[in-house]
C-alpha positions in Angstrom: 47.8 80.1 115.3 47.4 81.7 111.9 49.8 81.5 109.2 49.8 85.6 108.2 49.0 88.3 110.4 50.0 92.3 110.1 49.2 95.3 113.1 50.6 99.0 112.9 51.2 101.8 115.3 51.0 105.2 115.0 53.4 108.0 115.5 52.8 110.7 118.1 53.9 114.7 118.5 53.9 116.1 122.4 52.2 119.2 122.5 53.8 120.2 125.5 55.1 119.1 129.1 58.9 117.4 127.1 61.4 117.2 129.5 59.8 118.4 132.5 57.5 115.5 132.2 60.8 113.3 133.7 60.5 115.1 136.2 56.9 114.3 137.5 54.7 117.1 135.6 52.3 116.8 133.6 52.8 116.5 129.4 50.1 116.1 126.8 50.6 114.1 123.4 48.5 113.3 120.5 48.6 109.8 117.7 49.8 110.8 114.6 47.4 108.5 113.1 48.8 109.1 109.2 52.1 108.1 110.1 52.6 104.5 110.9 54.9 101.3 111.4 53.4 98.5 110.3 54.7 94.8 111.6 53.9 91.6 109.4 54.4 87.9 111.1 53.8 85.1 109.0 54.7 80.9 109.6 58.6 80.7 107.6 59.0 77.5 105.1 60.8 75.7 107.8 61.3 74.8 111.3 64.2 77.5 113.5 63.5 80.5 115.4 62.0 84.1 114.4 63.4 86.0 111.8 63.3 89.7 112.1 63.6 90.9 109.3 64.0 95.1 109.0 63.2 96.5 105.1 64.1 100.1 106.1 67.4 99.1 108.1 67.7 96.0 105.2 68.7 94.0 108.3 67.8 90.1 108.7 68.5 89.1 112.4 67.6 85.6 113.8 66.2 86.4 117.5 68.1 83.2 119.1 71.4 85.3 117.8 70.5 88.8 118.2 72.0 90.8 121.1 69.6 91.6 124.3 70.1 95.3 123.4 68.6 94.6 119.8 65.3 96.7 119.8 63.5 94.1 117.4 64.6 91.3 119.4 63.7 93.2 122.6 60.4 93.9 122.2 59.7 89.9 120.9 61.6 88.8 123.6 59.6 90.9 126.8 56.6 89.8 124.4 57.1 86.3 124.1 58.2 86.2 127.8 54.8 88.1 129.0 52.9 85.5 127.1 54.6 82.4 128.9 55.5 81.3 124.7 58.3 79.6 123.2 59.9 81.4 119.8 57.8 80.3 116.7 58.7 78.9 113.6 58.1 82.1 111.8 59.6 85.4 110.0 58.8 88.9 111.3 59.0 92.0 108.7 58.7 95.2 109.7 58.3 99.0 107.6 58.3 102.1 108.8 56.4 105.3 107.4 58.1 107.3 110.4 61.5 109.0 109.9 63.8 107.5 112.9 65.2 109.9 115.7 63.0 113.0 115.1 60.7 113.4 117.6 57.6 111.3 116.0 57.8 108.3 118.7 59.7 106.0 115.5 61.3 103.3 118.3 57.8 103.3 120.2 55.9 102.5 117.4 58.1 99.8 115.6 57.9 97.9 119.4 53.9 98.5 119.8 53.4 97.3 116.2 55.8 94.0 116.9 54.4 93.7 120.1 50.8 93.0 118.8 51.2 91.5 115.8 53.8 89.0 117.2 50.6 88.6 120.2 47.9 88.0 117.7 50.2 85.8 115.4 50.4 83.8 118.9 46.7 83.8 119.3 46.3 86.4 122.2 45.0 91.0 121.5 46.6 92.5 124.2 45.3 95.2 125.7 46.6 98.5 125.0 48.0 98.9 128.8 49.8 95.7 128.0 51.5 96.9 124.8 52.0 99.8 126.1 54.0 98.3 129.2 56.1 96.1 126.9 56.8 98.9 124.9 58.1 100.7 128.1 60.6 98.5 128.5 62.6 98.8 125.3 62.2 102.3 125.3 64.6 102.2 128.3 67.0 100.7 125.7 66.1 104.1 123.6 66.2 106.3 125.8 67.8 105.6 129.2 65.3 107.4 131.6 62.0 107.4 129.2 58.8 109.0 131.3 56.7 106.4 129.3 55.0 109.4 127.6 55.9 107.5 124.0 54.6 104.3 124.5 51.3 105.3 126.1 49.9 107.6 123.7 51.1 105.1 120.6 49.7 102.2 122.5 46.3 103.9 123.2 46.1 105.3 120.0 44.1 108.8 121.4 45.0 111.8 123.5 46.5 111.2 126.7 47.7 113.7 129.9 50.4 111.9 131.3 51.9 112.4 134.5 55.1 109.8 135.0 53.8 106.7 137.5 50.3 107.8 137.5 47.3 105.7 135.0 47.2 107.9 131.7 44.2 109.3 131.2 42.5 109.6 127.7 40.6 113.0 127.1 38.4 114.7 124.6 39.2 117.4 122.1 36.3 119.9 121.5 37.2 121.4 118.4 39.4 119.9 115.6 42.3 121.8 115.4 45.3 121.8 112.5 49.0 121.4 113.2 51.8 121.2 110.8 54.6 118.7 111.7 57.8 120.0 110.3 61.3 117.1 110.2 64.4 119.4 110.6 66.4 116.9 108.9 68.7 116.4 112.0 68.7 113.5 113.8 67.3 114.0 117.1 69.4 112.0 119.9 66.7 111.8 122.5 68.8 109.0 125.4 71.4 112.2 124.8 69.2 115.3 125.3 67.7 114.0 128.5 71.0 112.8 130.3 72.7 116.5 129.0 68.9 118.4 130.7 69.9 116.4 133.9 73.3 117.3 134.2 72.4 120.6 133.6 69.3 120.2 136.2 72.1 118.5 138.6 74.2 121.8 138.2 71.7 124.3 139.0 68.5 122.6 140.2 66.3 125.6 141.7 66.4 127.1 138.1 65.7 124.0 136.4 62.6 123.2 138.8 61.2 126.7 138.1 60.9 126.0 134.5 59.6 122.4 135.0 57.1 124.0 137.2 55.7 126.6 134.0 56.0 123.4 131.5 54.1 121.7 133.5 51.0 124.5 134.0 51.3 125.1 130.3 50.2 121.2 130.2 47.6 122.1 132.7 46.4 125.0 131.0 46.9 123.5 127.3 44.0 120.4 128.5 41.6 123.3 129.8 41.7 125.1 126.5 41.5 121.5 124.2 38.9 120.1 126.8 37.1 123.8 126.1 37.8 124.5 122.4 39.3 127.5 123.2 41.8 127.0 120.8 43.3 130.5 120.7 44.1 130.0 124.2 46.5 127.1 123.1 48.9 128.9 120.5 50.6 131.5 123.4 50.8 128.4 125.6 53.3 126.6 122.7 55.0 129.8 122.3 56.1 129.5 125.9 56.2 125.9 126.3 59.4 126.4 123.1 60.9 129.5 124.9 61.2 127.3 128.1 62.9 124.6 126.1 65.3 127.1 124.4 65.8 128.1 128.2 67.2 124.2 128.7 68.9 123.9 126.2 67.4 121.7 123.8 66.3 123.7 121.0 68.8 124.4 118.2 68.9 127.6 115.8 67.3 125.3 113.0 64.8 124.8 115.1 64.1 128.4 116.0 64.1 128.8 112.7 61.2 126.8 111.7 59.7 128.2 114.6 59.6 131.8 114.0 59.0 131.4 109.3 56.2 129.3 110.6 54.7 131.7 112.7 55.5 135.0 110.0 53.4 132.3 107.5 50.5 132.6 110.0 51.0 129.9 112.8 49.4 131.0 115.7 51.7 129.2 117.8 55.1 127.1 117.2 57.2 125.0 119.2 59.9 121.8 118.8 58.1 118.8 119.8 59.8 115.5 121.4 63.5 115.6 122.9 64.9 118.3 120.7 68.6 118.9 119.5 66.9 118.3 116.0 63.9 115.9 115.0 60.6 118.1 114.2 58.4 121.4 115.1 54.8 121.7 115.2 52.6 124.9 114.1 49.6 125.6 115.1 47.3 126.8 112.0 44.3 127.5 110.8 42.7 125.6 108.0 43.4 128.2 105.5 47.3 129.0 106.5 48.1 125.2 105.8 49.4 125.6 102.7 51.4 128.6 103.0 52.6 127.3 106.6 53.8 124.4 104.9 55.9 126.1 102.4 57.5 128.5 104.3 59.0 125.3 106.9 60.0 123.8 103.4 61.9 126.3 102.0 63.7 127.5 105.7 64.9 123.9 105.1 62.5 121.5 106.4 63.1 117.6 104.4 59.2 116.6 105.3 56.3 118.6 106.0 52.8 116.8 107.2 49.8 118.0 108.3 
């Protein structure tokens, strides 16, 4: 066991398939490799239990004390379970470069990042299916119903077409393309947005399947034009995928918003990305838009703009 030891996980957009990827279709999400949470373990001065320790929440928690529905303790609990290992001696800080509740995969990341640094403090990589399947489970505390989406593509660190109970499978992008990752600056309450889609799914199911259905060939068709380069093809398919999401009622008129200045600052295509009811909206953009992309989501009100 070594005394000091630090791992980080990325964040992560969907490009399309949200929602309707609950309900057995197919979604496709990308790392957000420049965005990360980082996880430091290191041996404390004296014998007792872990210490997590969050500097963005400024929150000290000892795990022997900390509720079972405590998201740091979680994920070092399932962790420390999976590995058959008692609690060490030791003090667990974590930092966060992604903003919480918008969209970016913030819970996933934070329990990936714990979840293998707390592993390799303990001697042992796991595997990213591993991570990825601890991860699962405290994204339940997140999120309620969560179609693992989240957890997979952080954990693999690479594209991944997901389809819920089926292996993810990692693919290749042709071309480099350029989005712009816009944070509405409103919390995004994603446990809250799914149970209110399937409620709403509960009330009038035929309609609600039919617009599954499209998300889910807008996935289909979006991994055809990635796998091809085409990447013209891909900006009409996220103009659809964000009209069907309006249609569900998860986009807000701040998020429309950001949608349409993006695409009048030359976006090819624009949607909301993640649970919606706030959090962040992607833009599809050429190299040379960027800048003036960028700006325009800024001043329509955006608080953080990456590329």
């Amino acid at each position: 066991m070594v005394n000091k030891i630090q791992r980080s996980a990325p964040g992560k957009v969907i490009l399309c398939g949200e929602h309707s990827v609950v309900y057995g279709q197919p979604a496709i999400a990308v790392p957000v490799s420049g965005l990360r949470a980082y996880a430091n373990v290191e041996a404390a001065p004296t014998e007792g239990s872990l210490q997590l320790i969050s500097r963005d929440l400024n929150e000290t928690i000892s795990l022997e004390v900390a509720p079972p529905e405590h998201p740091l303790a979680a994920i070092a609990r399932e962790t420390l379970a999976y590995l058959t290992l008692p609690s060490p001696a030791a003090s667990l800080t974590l930092w966060s470069e992604l903003p919480i509740a918008s969209g970016l995969g913030s819970g996933a990341a934070v329990s990936v990042a714990i979840a293998r640094a707390l592993a390799a403090y303990l001697g042992r990589e796991l595997q990213p299916q591993e991570v990825s399947a601890l991860a699962y489970e405290v994204e339940k505390i997140h999120h309620g119903t969560p179609s693992g989406i989240d957890n997979t593509v952080i954990a693999y660190e690479a594209p991944v077409y997901f389809v819920k109970g089926q292996p993810p499978e990692i693919f290749v992008i042709k071309e480099p393309f350029y989005l712009v990752i816009a944070n509405s600056g409103i919390p995004s309450a994603t446990k809250q947005a799914v149970m209110g889609v399937r409620n709403r799914r509960n009330a009038k199911p035929e309609e609600y399947d039919t617009y599954f259905n499209r998300m889910g060939e807008i996935a289909n068709a979006a991994r055809t034009a990635i796998e091809q380069g085409d990447i013209a093809s891909l900006a009409p398919l996220l103009n659809e995928n964000h009209s069907l999401l309006r249609e569900i009622g998860v986009s807000l008129p701040e998020l429309d918003r950001l949608v349409a200045v993006a695409k009048n600052a030359g976006a090819t295509g624009a949607k909301l990305t993640g649970a919606g009811t706030g959090g962040n909206v992607i833009a599809l953009t050429s190299p040379e838009n960027i800048a003036s992309v960028k700006a325009a989501m800024q001043a329509a009100g955006a608080t953080e703009v990456w590329t």
